[in-house]
C-alpha positions in Angstrom: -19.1 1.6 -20.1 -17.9 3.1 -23.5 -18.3 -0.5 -25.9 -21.6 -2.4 -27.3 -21.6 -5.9 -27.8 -22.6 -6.9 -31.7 -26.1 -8.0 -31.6 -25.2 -11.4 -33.4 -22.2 -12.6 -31.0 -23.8 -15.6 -29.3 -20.2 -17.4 -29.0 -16.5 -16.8 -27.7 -14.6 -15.0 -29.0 -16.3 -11.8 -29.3 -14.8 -9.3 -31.6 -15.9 -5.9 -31.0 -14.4 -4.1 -34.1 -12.6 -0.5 -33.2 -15.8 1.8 -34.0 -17.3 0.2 -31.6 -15.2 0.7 -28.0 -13.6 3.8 -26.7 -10.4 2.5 -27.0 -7.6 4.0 -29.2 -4.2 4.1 -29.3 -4.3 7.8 -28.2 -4.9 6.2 -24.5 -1.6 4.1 -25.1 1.8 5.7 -24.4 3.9 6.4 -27.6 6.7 3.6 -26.2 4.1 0.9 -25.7 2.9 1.7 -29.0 6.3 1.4 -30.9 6.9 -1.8 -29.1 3.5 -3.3 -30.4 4.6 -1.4 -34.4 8.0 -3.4 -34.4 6.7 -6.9 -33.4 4.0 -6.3 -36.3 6.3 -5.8 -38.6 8.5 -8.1 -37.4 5.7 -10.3 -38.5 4.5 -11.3 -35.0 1.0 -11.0 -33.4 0.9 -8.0 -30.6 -2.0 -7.4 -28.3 -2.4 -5.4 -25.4 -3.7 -7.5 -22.1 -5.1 -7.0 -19.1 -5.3 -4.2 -16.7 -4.5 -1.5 -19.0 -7.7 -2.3 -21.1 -9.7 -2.9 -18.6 -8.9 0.5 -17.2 -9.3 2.2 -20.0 -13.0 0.5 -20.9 -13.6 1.9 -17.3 -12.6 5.4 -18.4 -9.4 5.4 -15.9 -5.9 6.2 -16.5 -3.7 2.6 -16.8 -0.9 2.2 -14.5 1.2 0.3 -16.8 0.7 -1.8 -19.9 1.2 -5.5 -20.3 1.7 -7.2 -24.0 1.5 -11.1 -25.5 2.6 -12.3 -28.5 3.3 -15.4 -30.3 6.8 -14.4 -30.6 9.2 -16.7 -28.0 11.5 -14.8 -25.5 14.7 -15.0 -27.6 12.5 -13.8 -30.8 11.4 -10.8 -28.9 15.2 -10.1 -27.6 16.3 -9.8 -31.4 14.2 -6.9 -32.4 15.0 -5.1 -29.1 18.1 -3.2 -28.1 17.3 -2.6 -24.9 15.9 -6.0 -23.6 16.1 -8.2 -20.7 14.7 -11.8 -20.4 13.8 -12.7 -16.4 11.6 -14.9 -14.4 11.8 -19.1 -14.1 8.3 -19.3 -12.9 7.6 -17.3 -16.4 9.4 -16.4 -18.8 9.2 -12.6 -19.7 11.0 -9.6 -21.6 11.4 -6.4 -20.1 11.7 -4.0 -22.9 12.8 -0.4 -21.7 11.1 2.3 -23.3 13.1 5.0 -20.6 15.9 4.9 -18.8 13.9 3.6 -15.8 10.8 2.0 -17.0 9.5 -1.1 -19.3 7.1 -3.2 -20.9 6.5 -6.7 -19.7 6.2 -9.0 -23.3 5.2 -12.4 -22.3 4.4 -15.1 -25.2 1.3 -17.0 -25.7 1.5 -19.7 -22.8 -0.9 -23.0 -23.3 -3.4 -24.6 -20.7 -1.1 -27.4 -19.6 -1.7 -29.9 -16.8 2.0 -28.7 -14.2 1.5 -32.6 -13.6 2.2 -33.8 -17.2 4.4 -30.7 -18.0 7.9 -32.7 -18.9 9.8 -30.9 -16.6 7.2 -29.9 -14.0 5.7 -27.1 -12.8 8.2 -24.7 -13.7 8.2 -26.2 -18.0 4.5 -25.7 -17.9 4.6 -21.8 -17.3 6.9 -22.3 -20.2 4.8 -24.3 -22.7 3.6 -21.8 -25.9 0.4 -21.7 -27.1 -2.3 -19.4 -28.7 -3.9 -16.1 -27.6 -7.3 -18.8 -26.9 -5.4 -20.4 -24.5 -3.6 -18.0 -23.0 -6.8 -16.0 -22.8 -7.6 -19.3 -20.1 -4.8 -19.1 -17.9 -5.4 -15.7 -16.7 -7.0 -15.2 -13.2 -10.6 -13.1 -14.2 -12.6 -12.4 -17.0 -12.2 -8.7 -16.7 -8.0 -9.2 -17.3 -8.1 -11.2 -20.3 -9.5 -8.8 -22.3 -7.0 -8.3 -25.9 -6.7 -5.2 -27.6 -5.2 -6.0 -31.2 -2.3 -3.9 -32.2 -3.1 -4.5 -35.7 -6.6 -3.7 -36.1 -7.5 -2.0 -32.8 -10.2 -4.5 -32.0 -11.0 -6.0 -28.9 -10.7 -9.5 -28.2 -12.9 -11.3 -25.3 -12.4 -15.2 -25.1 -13.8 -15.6 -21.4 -17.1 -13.1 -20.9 -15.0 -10.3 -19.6 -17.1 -7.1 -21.2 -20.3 -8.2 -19.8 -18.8 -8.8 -16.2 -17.0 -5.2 -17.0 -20.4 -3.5 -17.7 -22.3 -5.6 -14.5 -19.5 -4.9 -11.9 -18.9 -8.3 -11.5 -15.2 -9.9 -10.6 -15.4 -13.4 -11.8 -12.5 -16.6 -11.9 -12.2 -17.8 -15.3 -13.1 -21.8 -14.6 -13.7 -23.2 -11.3 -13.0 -20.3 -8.7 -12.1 -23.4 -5.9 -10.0 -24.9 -8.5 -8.0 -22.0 -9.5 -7.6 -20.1 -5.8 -6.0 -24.0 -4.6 -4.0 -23.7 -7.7 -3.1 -20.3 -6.4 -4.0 -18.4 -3.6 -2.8 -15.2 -3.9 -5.3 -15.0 -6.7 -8.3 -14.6 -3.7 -6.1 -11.8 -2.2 -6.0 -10.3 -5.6 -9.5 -10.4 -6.1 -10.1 -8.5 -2.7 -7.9 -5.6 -4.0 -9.8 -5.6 -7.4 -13.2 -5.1 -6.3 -12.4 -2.5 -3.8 -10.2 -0.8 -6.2 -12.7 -1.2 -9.0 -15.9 -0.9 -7.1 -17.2 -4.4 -8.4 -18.6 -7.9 -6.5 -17.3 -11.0 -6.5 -19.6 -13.9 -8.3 -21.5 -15.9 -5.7 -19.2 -18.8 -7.0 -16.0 -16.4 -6.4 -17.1 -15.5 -2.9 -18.1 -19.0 -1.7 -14.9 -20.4 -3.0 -12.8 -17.6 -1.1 -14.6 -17.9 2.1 -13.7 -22.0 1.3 -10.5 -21.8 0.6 -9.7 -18.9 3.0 -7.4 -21.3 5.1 -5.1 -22.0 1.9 -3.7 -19.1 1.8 -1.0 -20.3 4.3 0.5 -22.1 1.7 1.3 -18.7 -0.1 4.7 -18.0 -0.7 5.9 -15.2 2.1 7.6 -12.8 -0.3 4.8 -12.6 -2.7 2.4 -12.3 -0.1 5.0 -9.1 1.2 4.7 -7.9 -2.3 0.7 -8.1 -2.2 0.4 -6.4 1.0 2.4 -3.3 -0.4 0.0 -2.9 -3.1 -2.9 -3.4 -1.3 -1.5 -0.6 0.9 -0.2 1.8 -2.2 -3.7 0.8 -4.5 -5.8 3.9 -3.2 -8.4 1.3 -1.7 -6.7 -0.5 1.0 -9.5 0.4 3.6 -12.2 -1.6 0.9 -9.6 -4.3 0.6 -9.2 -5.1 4.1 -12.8 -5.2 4.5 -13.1 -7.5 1.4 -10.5 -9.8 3.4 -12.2 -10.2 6.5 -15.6 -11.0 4.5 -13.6 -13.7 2.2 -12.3 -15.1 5.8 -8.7 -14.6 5.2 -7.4 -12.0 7.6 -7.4 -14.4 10.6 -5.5 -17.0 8.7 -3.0 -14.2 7.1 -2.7 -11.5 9.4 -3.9 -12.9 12.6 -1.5 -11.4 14.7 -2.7 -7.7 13.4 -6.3 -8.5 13.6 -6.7 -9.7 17.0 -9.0 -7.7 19.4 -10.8 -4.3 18.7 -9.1 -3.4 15.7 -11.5 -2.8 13.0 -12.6 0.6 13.6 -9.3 2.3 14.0 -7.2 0.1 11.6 -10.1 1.5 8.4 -9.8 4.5 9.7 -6.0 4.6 9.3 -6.4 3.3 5.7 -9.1 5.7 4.9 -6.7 8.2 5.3 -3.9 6.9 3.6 -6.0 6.0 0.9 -6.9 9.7 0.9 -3.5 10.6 0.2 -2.7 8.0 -2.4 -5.8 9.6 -4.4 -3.9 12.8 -4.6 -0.9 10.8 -5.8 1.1 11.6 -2.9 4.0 8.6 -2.7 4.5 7.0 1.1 7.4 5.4 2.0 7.1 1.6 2.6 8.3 1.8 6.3 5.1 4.5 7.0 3.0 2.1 5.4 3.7 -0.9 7.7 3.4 1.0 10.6 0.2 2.3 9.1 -1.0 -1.3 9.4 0.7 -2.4 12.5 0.5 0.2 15.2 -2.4 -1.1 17.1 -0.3 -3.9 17.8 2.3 -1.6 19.2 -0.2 0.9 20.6 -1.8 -2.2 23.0 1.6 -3.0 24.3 3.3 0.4 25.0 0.2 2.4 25.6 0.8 6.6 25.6 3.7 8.3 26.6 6.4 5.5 26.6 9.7 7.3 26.3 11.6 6.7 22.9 14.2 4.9 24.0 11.8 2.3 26.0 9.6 2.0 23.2 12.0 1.2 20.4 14.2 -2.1 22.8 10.0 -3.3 23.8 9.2 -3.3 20.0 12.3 -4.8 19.0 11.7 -7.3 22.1 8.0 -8.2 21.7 7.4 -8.0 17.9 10.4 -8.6 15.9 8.6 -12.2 15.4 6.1 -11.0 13.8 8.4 -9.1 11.6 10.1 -12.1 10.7 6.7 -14.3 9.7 5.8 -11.2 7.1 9.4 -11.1 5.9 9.6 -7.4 6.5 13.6 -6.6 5.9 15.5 -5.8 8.7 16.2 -1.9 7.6 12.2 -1.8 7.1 11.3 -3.1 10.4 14.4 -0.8 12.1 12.1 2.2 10.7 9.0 1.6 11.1 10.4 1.0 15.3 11.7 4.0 14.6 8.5 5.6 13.7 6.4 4.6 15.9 8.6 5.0 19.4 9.0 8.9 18.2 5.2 9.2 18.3 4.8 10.2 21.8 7.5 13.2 21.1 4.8 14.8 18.8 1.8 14.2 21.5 3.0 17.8 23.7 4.6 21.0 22.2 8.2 21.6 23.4 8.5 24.5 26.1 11.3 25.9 27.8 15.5 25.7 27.0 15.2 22.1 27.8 12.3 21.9 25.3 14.1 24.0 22.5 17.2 22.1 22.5 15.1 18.6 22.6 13.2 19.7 19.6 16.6 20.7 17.2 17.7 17.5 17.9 14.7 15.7 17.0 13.6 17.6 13.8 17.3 17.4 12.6 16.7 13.4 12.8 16.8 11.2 10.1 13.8 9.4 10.7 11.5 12.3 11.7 10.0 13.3 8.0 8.7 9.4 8.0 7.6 10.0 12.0 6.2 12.8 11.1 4.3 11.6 8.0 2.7 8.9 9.9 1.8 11.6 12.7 0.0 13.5 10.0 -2.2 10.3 9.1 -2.8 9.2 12.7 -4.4 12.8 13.5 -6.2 12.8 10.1 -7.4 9.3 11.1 -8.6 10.0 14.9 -9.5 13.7 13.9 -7.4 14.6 17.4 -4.2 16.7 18.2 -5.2 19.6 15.7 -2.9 22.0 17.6 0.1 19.8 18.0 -0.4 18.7 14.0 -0.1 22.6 12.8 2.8 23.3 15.3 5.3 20.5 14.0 4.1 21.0 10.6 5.5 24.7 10.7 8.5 23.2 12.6 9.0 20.5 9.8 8.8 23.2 7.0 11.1 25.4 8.9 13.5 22.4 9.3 13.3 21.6 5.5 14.0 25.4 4.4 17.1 25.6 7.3 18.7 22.2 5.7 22.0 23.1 4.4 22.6 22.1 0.9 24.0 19.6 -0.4 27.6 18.9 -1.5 28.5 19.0 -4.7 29.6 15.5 -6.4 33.0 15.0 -7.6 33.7 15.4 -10.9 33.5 12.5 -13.2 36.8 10.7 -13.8 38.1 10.3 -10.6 39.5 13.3 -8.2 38.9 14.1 -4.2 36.0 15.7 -2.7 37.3 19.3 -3.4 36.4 18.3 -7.1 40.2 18.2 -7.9 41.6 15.7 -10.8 43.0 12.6 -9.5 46.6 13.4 -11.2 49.7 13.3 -9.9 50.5 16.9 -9.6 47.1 16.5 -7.2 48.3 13.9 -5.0 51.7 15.6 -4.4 49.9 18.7 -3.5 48.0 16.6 -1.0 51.3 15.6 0.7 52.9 18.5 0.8 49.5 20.2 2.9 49.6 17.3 5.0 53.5 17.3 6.1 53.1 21.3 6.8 50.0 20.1 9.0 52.5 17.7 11.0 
């Protein structure tokens, strides 16, 4: 760990002045930066929160970057052309700093009691406040750690750098308190230490393994949204395992976790995790099935022809589809997916084989099959041969693609890139009266 704590700071908050930490703006992208120069001199307090620092006290590369202020929503939308206010539940800004990415700006928010918010729970997400108290709200020490735009000093209101520099993940208040308030926060916490190497507290840990059973109060979609990026963090295998040890796998995923699955299951994630180190992207639909194929691999066993396998899955498991809300088009590709495994378990021979296996490279769903494949062998360490065979055949496939067809011009016109005038259109007519 790249800070030291001042010898005389016996009391919150501890300051630890810019010579002190590794941290400098040279770590920060030049939009986030600009963002943080205009609400200083629009007079406004700017501090970077969260992951990003934490990241970078841990000498790794932030994701994204996340900054308070005292200024409200509408003040921040005035000094920004390219601003968007969302969110009920809170209120934030999305300033762009490309034509496809932001900055979440959130104000200050203040500890307030949802029960005496004046228009409930909703107003008291909304209620401003200072940095102190917003520096409370936040789910662990080690993410409410403030990086001052102004002075480049770090801010800790909560004990975050010692628990950075012990490995330890720890709730700021009561850990039973806060995971009832919210428990997607224990799920959280399970992704954190495996993605951060770090323990939970023994106050963290008992709570979770309390509490486990709450997490069925969880609202579906964000708990959709959690299990995507436990499955794209790089340590899904550590998270899982965090998960079953915190008791919550057989109250959130108990349909997936029933019988011998353990073994193979980490041993899928390992290997997916594998790739995500590289930074290679996998499509959502190959990550489900990632997770879920044991399930499907219990019930159809080897060799099930494609069509019998894709009407059983749809048959059998679309309820359990339903209870993760996975859309529609994602669960019709990951059924996909996994009723064209058995086509890669033999190499095609023969006319019959040849013509079997144009048609099935040629398919839209077979780079995602095929991706999945890949991880399953790395996984079981089986089917070397028939790996290396339909990885030529999938290379060959991409290079034999034909190109694409050129978009029409902007402005209007017909696929041959013509202008949509009139001359155009008569032309049209005329071709198609010689054609009758």
């Amino acid at each position: 760990m790249k800070f030291r704590l001042l010898p005389f700071a016996k009391k919150y908050p501890i300051l630890v002045p810019r010579d002190r930490h590794a941290m400098n703006r040279g770590h920060v992208e030049r939009g986030v930066i600009d963002i943080l120069n205009r609400l200083l001199h629009g007079g406004y307090q700017a501090h970077l929160v969260g992951g990003c620092v934490r990241d970078i006290l841990l000498d790794k590369k932030p994701k994204d970057f996340d900054i308070v202020t005292d200024a409200r929503p509408q003040q921040i939308k005035r000094l920004f052309r390219r601003c968007f206010l969302i969110g009920r539940r809170f209120r934030l800004a999305h300033v762009y700093i490309s034509h496809d990415r932001f900055v979440e700006v959130a104000t200050f928010r203040a500890a307030v009691d949802p029960e005496h918010a004046p228009e409930g729970r909703f107003a008291a997400n909304n209620v401003y406040g200072t940095i102190e108290e917003d520096a409370l709200r936040r789910d662990f020490t080690v993410n409410a750690l403030y990086y001052n735009g102004a002075d480049s000093s770090i801010l800790d209101y909560t004990g975050g750098l010692k628990d950075l520099k012990d490995g330890v993940l720890r709730s700021i208040g009561d850990p039973a308190a806060r995971f009832a308030e919210d428990p997607v926060r224990m799920i959280r916490a399970a992704r954190f230490c495996a993605q951060l190497g770090f323990r939970p507290s023994r106050k963290d840990l008992k709570a979770a393994q309390a509490c486990a059973s709450l997490i069925t109060n969880a609202n579906e979609h964000r708990m959709l949204e959690e299990l995507y990026k436990i499955l794209r963090c790089g340590a899904s295998a550590g998270t899982f395992e965090n998960l079953e040890r915190f008791g919550i796998l057989r109250h959130w995923l108990s349909d997936l976790v029933s019988g011998d699955w353990r073994n193979d299951l980490l041993r899928r994630l390992a290997a997916l995790d594998a790739r995500r180190g590289k930074g290679v992207e996998v499509p959502a639909a190959v990550l489900l099935t990632v997770l879920m194929y044991d399930v499907f691999n219990r019930e159809l066993g080897e060799g099930c022809a494609y069509q019998d396998a894709f009407t059983a899955l749809h048959q059998r498991f679309t309820g359990i589809a339903s209870g993760l809300r996975i859309p529609r088009r994602e669960w019709d590709a990951v059924c996909n997916i996994v009723a064209r495994q058995s086509s890669f378990a033999k190499i095609p021979e023969g006319k019959r084989g040849k013509a079997f296996e144009k048609r099935f490279i040629r398919n839209a769903h077979f780079k995602n099959s095929f991706i999945f494949f890949e991880i399953l062998s790395e996984a079981s360490g089986t089917r070397a041969a028939e790996l290396a065979y339909w990885r030529r055949r999938a290379v060959d496939a991409e290079d034999a693609a034909p190109p694409p067809r050129p978009a029409p011009r902007s402005g209007g016109g017909d696929d041959r890139g013509e202008p949509a005038t009139a001359d155009a259109t008569a032309k049209r007519s005329r071709r198609r009266r010689r054609r009758r």
